[in-house]
N, C-alpha and C positions, 0 to 999 in steps of 0.2 A: 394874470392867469384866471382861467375860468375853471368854476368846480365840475367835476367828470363825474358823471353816476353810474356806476356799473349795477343794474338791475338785473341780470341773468340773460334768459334768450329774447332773443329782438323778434318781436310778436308786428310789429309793423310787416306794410310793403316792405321788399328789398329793396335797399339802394345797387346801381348799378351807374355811378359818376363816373361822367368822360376823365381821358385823362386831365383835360382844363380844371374841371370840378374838384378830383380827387385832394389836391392840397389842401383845401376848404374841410375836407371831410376827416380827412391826417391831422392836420391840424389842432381842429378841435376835439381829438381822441388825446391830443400830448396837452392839453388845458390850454388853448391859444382859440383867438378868436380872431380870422386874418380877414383882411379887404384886400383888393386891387389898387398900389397907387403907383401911378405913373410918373417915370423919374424925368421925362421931356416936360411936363405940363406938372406936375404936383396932381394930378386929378385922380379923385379916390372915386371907385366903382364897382357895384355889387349888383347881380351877378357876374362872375367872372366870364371874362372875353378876353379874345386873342389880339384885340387891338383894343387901344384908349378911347373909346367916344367922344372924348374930348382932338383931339387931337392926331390919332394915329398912329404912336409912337407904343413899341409894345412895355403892356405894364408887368411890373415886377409885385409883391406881394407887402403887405404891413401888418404889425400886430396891433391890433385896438386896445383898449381898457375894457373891452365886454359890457359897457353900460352905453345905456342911450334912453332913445325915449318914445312914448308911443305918437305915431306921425299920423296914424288915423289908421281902424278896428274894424273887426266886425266879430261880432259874435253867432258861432255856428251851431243851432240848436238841433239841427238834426240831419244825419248823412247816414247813406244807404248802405254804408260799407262797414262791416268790423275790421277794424276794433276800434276804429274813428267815432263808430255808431254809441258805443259804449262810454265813449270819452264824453260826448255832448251833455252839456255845452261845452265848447271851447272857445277861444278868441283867437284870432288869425291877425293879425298884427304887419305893418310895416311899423320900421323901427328906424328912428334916424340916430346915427352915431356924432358923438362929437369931433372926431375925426373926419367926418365929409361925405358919408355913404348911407344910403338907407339899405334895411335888410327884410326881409318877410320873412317871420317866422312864426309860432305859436308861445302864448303867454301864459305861465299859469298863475293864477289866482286867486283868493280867496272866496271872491265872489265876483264873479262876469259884471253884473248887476252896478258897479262902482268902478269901471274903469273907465278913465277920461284919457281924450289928444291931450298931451302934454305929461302923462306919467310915468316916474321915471320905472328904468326895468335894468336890469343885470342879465346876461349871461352864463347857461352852465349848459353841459355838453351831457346827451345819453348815447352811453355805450351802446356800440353796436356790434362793432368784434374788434379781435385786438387791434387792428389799423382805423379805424373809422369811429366818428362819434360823431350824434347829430344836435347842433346847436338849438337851441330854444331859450325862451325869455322867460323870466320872472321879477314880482314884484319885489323890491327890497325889503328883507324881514321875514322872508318866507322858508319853513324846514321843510323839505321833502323827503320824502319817503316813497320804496315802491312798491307799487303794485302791480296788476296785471297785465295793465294797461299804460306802465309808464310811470312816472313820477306824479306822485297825488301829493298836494298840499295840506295839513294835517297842523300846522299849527301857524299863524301871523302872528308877528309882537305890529302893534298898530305904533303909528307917532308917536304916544304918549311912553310906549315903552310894555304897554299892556299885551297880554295873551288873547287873541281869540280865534273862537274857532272855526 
């Protein structure tokens, strides 16, 4: 299970998910973090599609563990748009699951400035209204808390087990 944040009004764009999407979106408002895996081939695929890429065969749904890793970043120090504009920097993330799927999402962190391909991240879900919640990544270790803008990071415990800010 993945943790759910209810922060109040959803200050983002709208989401407006096809019917394909919306389980993705359901999902992770009930603390679940799901892929595409296909019960002909075994093949796990993200974004959702109405056929297997692999094979053809239409695919059914999985629950992950919500942890993975960063497959390669970027870091977005400025965009034109609020409330994006406010948030920068952020990291924009593909995320590879141990389960077989990569996922694109945003990462939060303590500090942009220290995040490497190969770290690992967890999952947790920001509410959006009562059916929907949107998935996103963080580093393990990380409290959040909200804010205006979403979930702000306000405390790490590092490897050692230490606090910082």
């Amino acid at each position: 299970m993945i943790e759910v944040i209810d922060d109040g009004e959803w200050i983002r764009p709208a989401l407006d998910p096809s019917a394909l999407d919306l389980a993705y979106f359901e999902a992770a408002a009930e603390g679940r973090l799901i892929v595409q895996r296909c019960d002909s081939c075994d093949h796990r695929q993200f974004p959702p599609k109405t056929l297997c890429t692999n094979c053809g065969a239409t695919p059914g749904w999985m629950q992950t563990a919500g942890v993975g890793e960063i497959h390669t970043f970027t870091v977005v120090r400025r965009h034109g748009v609020e409330p994006f504009r406010s948030m920068a920097p952020f990291i924009l993330a593909m995320i590879d699951l141990p389960e077989g799927a990569r996922l694109m999402g945003n990462v939060v962190v303590a500090d942009p400035e220290v995040v490497r391909v190969g770290d690992p991240v967890e999952a947790y879900a920001l509410r959006i209204d009562a059916r929907m919640a949107l998935p996103l990544w963080r580093t393990p270790g990380l409290e959040l808390t909200g804010g205006p803008d979403g979930p702000d990071m306000v405390v790490g415990i590092d490897a050692a087990g230490d606090s910082r800010p």
